[in-house]
C-alpha positions as CSV (number, residue, x, y, z in Angstrom):
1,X,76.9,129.9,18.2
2,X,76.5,126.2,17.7
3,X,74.7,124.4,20.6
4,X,76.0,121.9,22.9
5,X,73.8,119.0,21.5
6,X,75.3,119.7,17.9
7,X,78.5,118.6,19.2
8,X,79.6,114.9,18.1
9,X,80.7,112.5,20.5
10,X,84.4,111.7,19.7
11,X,86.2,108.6,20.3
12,X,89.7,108.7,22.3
13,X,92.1,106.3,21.6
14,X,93.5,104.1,24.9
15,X,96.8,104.9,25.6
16,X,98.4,101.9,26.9
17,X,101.8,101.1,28.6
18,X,104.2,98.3,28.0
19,X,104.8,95.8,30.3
20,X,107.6,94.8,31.6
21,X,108.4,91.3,32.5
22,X,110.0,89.7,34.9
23,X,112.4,86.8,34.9
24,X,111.7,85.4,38.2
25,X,108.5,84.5,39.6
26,X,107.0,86.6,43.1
27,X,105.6,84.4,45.5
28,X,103.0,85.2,48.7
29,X,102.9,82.3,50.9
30,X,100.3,82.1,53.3
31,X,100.0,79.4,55.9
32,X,101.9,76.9,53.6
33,X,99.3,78.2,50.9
34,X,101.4,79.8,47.5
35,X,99.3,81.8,45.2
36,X,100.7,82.6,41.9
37,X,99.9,86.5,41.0
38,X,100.4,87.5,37.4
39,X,103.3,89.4,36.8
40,X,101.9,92.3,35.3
41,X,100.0,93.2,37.9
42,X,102.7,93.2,40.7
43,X,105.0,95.4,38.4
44,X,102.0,98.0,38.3
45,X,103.2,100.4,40.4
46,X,99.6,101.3,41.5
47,X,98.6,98.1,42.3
48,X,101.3,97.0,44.2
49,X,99.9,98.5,47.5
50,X,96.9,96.8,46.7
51,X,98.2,93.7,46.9
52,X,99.8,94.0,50.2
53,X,96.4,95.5,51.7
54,X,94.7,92.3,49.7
55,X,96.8,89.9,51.6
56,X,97.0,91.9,55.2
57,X,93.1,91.9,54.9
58,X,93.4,87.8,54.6
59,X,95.5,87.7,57.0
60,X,93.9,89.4,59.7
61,X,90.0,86.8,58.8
62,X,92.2,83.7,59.1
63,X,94.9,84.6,61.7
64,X,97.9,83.2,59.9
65,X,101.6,83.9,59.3
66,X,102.4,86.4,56.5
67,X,106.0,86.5,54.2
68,X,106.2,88.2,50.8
69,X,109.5,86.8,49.3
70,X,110.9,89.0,46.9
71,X,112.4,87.4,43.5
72,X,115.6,88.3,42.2
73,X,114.7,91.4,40.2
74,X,111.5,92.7,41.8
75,X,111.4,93.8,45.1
76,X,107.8,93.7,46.8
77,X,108.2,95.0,49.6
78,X,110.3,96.8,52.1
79,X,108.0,97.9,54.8
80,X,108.8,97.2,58.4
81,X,106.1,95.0,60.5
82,X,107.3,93.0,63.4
83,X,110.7,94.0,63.1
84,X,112.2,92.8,60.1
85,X,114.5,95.5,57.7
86,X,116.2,95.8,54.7
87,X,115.7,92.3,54.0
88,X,112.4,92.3,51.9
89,X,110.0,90.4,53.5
90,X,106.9,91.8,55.4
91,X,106.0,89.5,58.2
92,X,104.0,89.7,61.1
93,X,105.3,87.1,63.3
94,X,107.2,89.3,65.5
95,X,104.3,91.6,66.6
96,X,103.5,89.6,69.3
97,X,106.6,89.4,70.7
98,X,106.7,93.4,70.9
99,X,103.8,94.0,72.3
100,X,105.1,91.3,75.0
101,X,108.1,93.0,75.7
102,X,106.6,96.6,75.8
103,X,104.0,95.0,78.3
104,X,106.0,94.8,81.6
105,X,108.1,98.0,81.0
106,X,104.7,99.7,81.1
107,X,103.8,97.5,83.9
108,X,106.5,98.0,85.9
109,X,106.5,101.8,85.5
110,X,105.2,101.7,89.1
111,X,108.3,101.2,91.2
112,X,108.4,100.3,95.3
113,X,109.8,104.1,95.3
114,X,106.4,105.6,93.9
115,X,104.7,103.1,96.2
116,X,106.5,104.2,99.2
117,X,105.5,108.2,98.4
118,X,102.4,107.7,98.2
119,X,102.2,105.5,101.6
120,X,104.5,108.1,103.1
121,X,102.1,111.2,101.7
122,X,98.7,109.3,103.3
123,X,100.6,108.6,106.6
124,X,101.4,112.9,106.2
125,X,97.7,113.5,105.6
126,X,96.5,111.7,108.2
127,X,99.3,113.7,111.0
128,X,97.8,116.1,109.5
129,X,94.0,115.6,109.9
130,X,94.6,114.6,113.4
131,X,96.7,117.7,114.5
132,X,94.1,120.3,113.1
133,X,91.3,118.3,114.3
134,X,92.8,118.2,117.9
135,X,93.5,122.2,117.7
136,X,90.5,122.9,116.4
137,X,88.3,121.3,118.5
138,X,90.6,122.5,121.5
139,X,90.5,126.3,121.0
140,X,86.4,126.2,120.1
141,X,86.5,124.5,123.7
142,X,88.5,127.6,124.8
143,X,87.0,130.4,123.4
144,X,83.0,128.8,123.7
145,X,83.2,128.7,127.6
146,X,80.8,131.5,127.2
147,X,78.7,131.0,124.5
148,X,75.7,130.8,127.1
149,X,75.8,134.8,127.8
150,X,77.5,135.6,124.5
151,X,74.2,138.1,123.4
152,X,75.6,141.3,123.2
153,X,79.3,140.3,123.4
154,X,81.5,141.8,121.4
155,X,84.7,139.9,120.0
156,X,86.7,141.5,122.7
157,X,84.6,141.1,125.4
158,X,84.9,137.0,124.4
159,X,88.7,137.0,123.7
160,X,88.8,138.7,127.3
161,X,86.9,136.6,129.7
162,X,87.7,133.5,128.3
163,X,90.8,133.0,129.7
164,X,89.3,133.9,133.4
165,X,86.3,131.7,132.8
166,X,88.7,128.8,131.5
167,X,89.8,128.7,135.1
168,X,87.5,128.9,136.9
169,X,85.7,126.0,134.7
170,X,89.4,124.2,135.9
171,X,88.6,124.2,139.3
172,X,85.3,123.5,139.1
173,X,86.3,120.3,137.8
174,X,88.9,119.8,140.3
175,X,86.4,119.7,143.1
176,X,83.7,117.6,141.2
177,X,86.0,115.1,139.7
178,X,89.7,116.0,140.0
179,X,91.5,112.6,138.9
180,X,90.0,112.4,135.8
181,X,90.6,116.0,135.3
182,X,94.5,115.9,136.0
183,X,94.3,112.2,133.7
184,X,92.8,114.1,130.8
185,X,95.3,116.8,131.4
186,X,98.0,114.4,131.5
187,X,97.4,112.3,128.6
188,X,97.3,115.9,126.3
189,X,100.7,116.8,127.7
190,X,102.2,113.4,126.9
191,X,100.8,113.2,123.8
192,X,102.3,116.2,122.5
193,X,105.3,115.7,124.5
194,X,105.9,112.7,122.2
195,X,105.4,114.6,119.3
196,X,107.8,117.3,120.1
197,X,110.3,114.6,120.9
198,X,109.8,112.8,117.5
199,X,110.7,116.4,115.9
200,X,113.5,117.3,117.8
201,X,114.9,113.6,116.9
202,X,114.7,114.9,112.8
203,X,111.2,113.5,111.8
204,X,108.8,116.7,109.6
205,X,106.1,118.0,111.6
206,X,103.6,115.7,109.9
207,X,105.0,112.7,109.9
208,X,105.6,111.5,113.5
209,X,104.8,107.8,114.1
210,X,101.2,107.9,115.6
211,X,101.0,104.3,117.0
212,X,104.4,105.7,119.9
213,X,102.7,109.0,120.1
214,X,99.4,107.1,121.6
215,X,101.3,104.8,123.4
216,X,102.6,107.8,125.3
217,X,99.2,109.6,125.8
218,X,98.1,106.3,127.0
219,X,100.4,106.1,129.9
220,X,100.0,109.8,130.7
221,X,96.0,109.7,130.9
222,X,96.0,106.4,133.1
223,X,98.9,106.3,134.9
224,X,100.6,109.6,135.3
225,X,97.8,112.0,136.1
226,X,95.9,109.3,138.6
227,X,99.2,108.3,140.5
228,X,100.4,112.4,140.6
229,X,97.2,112.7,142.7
230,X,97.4,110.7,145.1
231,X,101.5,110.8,145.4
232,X,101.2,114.7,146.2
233,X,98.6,114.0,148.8
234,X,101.2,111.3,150.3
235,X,103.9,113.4,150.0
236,X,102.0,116.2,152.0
237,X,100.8,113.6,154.5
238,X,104.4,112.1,154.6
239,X,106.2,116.0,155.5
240,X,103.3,117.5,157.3
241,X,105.6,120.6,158.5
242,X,105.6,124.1,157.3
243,X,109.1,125.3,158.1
244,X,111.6,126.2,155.3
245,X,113.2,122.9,155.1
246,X,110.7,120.9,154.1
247,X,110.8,122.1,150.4
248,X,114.5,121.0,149.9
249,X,113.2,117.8,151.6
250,X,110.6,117.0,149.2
251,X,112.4,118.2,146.2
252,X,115.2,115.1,147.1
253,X,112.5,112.5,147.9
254,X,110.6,113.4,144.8
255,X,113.8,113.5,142.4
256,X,115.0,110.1,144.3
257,X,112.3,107.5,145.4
258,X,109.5,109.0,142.7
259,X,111.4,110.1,139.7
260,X,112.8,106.4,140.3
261,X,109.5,104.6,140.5
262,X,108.0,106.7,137.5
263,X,110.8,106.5,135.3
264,X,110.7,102.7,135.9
265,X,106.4,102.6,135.1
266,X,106.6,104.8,132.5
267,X,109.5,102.9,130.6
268,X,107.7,99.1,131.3
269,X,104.5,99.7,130.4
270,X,105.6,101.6,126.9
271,X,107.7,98.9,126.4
272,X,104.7,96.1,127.1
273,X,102.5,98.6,124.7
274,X,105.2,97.9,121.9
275,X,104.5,93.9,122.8
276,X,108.3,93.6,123.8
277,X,109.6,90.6,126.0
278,X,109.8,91.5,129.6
279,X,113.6,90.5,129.2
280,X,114.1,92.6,126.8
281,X,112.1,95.7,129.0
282,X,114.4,94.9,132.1
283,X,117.8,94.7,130.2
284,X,116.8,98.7,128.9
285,X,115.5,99.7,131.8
286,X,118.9,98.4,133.6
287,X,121.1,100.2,130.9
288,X,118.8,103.6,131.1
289,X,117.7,103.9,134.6
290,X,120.5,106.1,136.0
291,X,121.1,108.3,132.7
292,X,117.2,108.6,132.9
293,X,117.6,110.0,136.7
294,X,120.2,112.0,136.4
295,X,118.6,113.7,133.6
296,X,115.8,115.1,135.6
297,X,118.0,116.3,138.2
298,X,119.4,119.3,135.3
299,X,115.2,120.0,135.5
300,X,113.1,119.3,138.0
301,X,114.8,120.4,141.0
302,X,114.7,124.1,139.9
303,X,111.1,123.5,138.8
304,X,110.1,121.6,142.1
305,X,111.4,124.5,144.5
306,X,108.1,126.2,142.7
307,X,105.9,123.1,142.9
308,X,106.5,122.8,146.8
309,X,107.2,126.3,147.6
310,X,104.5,128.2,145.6
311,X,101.6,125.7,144.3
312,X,98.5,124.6,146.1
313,X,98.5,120.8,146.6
314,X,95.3,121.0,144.1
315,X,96.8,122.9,141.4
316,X,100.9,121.2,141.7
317,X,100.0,118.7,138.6
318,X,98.8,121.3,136.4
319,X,102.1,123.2,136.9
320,X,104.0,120.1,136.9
321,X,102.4,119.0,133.3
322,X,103.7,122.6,132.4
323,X,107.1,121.2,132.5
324,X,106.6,117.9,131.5
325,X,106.4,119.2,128.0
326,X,110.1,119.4,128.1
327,X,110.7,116.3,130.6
328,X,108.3,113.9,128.3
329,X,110.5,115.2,125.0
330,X,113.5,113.5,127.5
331,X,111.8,110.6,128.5
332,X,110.3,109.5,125.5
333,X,114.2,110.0,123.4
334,X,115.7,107.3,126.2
335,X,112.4,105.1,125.9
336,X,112.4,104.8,122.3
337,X,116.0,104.9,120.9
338,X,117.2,101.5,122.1
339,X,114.4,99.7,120.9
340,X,114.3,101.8,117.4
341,X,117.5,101.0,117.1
342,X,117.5,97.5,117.8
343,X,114.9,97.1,115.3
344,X,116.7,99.3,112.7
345,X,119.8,96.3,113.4
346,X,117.6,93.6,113.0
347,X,116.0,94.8,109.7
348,X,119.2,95.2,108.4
349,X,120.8,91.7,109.5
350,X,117.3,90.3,108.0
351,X,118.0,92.1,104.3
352,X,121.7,90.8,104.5
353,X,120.9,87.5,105.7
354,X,118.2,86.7,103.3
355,X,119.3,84.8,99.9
356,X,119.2,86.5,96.8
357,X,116.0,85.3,94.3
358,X,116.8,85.8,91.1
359,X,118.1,83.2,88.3
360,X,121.3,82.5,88.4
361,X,124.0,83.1,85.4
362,X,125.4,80.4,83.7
């Protein structure tokens, strides 16, 4: 066997490949620049990308224009940049103007609709923080009136005597400090009166309007429960008797001269709370005061034959704030509707009345 180094080098003839010419001239003109390429070398079919990548590359240092003409019988180029087709020419000019228009339709992909869910879905959190908060901290009140002598306790030892100790921790209070126990009791009741009202209008569960919610709870705690104290005491004072009459008596004053002046305080002050004018307070209170009386009549003189016929002076407001869960859901729906709706018309007389911006068409 002959070894490898006894082999002779060999010489291989280079194959070579005619050239075709051209009878037109190519022609790359960059910023008013024209550089002549040989026409050899564009006709090379691997060099031709080259030479595109050659001039891109020249482009992109001194930040000019770019066309590639084509000649009669050799086309360059038929790639696509910047919007041009079919036509020959590469050219970059229209880039900019793409990436302008693509730039608001990604900008405005975030519509007032997508703004106004995501307003809407904090507004729901928030109900909803405020509502489990408020239970919570409510029942762990409830069933911790006897944490003090809980050793030993079993669960149903606790869930029994709770309720027992609850009331009795009730009137306790009511002989330390009874108005601001029947205000704090108020304002809870008118709270979630409001709320209860706000869902039997048609709003979900969490997403009752908080500011009219407080306002209510507001009058409730300092208005209702202190002027409920001292208006049973009067009205005790006023029909000291004990016979079986009295009771229908009270029940008429109570649903005439008091249901009148509460109905009247309750609807004012809201109305001052949602920073109305005083004329506009007094022309809704004019149009609402008797459909607001007669109202409580289908209620409260049923539930008043129990107030002055069963219930200890003491303990009347607590029973009466029982009821008021349905009478606030009444009150609160004749309070609010005229003014929501007279806000709803002016909204929509502001949206009609107001020009259109825009540019107009010629």
């Amino acid at each position: 066997m002959a070894s490898l180094h006894s082999i002779a080098p060999q010489s291989f003839l280079r194959i070579t490949k005619p050239i075709i010419e051209s009878k037109h001239r190519s022609t790359v003109k960059l910023k008013g620049l024209s550089y002549r390429l040989l026409k050899s070398t564009l006709l090379r079919p691997n060099r031709r990308n080259w030479v595109v990548c050659a001039v891109a590359e020249e482009l992109e240092k001194d930040g000019g224009a770019l066309g590639i003409e084509r000649g009669g019988g050799v086309e360059i180029g038929n790639q696509i940049v910047g919007g041009f087709a079919n036509e020959g020419r590469l050219s970059f000019e229209g880039a900019a103007e793409f990436s302008a228009t693509a730039t608001p339709s990604s900008s405005s992909s975030s519509s007032p609709d997508d703004e106004l869910g995501v307003e809407k879905w904090v507004d729901r959190a928030i109900n909803a923080t405020i509502v489990l908060a408020a239970g919570s901290f409510a029942i762990t009140k409830l069933l911790t009136i006897d944490q003090d002598y809980w050793h030993g306790w079993t669960l149903y030892e606790i869930v029994r005597y709770a309720p027992q100790h609850n009331w009795s921790a009730y009137e306790e209070a009511l002989k330390t400090n009874p108005v601001l126990a029947k205000m704090v009791i108020s304002g809870v009741v008118y709270s979630i009166g409001d709320w209860i009202a706000q869902c039997y209008e048609g709003k979900p569960l969490f997403e009752f309007d908080r500011a009219r919610m407080f306002r209510s709870g507001l009058v409730g705690f300092t208005l209702h429960g202190s002027l409920s104290h001292y208006y049973y005491q009067f009205c005790e004072a006023l029909f000291p008797f004990q016979d079986w009459w009295v009771v229908p008596v009270k029940v008429a004053f109570d649903q005439t001269v008091w249901s009148a002046i509460w109905n009247s305080v309750y609807y004012t002050v809201v109305g001052l709370l949602r920073l109305e004018s005083p004329v506009s307070i007094f022309s809704e209170l004019k149009a609402t005061f008797f459909p607001m009386l007669t109202a409580g009549w289908k209620l409260w003189p049923f539930a008043h034959l129990i107030t002055y016929g069963l219930i200890p002076v003491e303990q009347r407001l607590l029973w009466v704030d029982c009821v008021e869960l349905i009478w606030v859901t009444i009150l609160s729906t004749y309070s609010n509707e005229k003014s929501e709706a007279r806000i709803s018309e002016a909204t929509l007389e502001g949206n009609s009345s107001s020009p259109s911006i825009g540019p107009t068409e010629e």
